[in-house]
N, C-alpha and C positions, 0 to 999 in steps of 0.2 A: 344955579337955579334951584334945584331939589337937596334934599335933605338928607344926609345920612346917617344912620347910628350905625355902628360898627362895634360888638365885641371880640375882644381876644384872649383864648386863651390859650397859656403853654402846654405844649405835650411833652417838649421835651427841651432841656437845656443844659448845656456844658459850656468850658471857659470858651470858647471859641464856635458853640453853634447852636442858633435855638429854633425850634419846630413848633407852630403855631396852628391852633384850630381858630378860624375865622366864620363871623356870622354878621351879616350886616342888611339892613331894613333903610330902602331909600322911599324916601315920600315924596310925594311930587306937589312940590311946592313954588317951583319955577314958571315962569311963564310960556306956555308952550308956543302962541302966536310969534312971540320974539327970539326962537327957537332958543329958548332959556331952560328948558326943561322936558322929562319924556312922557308928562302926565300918568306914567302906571307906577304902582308901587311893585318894589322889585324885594323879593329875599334872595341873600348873597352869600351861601357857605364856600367855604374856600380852606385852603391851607398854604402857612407864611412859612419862610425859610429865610434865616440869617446865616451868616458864615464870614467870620471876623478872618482877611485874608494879611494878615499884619500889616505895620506901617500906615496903620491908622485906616487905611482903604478895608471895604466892607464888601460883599454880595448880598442884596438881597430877592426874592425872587416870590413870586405869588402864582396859584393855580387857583381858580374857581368857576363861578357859573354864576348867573343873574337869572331870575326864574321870574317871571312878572307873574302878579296875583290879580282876578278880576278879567272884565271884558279883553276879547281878542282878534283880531281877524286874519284872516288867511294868510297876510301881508306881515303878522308878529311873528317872531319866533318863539315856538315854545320853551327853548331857553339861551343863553348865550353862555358861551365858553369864553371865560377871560384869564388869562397868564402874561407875566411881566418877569421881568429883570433889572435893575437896576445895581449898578456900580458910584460907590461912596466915595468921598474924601475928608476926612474930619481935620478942621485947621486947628480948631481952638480949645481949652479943656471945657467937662462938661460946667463947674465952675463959676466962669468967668463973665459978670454980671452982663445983661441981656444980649450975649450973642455967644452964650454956654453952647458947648456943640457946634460950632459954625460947620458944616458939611456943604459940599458943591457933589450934586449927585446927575448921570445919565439916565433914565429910564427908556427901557423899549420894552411897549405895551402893547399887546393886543389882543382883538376879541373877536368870535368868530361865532355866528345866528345857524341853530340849530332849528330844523322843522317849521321852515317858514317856505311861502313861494318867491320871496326874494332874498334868499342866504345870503351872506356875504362877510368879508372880513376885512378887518381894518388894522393895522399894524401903524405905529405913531413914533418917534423919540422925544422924550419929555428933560428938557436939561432945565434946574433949578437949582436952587438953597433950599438950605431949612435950617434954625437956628430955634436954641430956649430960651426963651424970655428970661426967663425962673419961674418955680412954685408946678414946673412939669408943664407952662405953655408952651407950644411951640408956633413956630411961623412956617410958610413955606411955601412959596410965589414959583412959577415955573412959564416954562411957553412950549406947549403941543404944537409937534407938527408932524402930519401925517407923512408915512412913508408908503403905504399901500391903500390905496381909497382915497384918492388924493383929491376927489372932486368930492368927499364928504366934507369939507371943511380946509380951509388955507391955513390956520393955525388959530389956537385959543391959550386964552391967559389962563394959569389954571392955580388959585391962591387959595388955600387952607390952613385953617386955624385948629389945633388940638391939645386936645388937654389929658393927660395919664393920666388912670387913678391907678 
């Protein structure tokens, strides 16, 4: 439903680990009636961590916050705390014409409402693909399902498109 920009950048990087500053501005451009979207616009700083674990298998892992900008009520939370982890498996080289990179990844996500009268948190596992087109598109189709907050949702398809500069 809603929209993200997402910048990254490095703080630090070796053969084997890179450290990320993250900032990302979601617009809500979803539809909220079809619960498609969260209608506030959110700023998302955070920090990424890679860690090349040999054998082609990877760690990646993320900590940040979502801060909504604009109207509020008692019922939002002033911000949300989000952290993930995710474990990689890359099949194919990066290469190899449109499924450069083929990787099968686990993710466990979650995010927990800070300053609100109904806190709460929600912890999910997200298993998917993700593959390069070429020219640095990627794909990357997945299916959430929650493990903590289990009446917030049965499961969602969760497919994104990206493009490196």
């Amino acid at each position: 439903g809603d929209t993200s920009l997402i910048a990254r950048i490095m703080l630090m990087e070796t053969l084997n680990t890179t450290l990320l500053s993250v900032f990302g501005v979601t617009f809500p451009t979803g539809d909220e009636d079809r619960e498609l979207g969260s209608g506030k616009t959110l700023l998302s700083p955070g920090l990424g961590f890679w860690k090349d674990l040999g054998g082609r298998f990877a760690l990646h892992s993320f900590f940040g916050a979502d801060i909504p900008v604009g109207g509020s009520t008692d019922a939002d939370p002033d911000l949300t705390v989000t952290y993930g982890a995710a474990l990689t498996k890359t099949l194919t080289p990066k290469d190899m014409p449109l499924l450069g990179d083929f990787t099968l990844f686990a993710e466990l996500n979650g995010s927990s409402d800070v300053g609100s009268s109904q806190d709460h948190t929600l912890v999910s596992i997200l298993p998917g693909i993700r593959w390069n087109l070429g020219h640095e598109f990627w794909l990357m189709p997945g299916i959430e399902l929650p493990l903590i907050q289990r009446d917030e949702f049965d499961e969602r398809v969760r497919f994104s498109i990206l493009k490196d500069f």
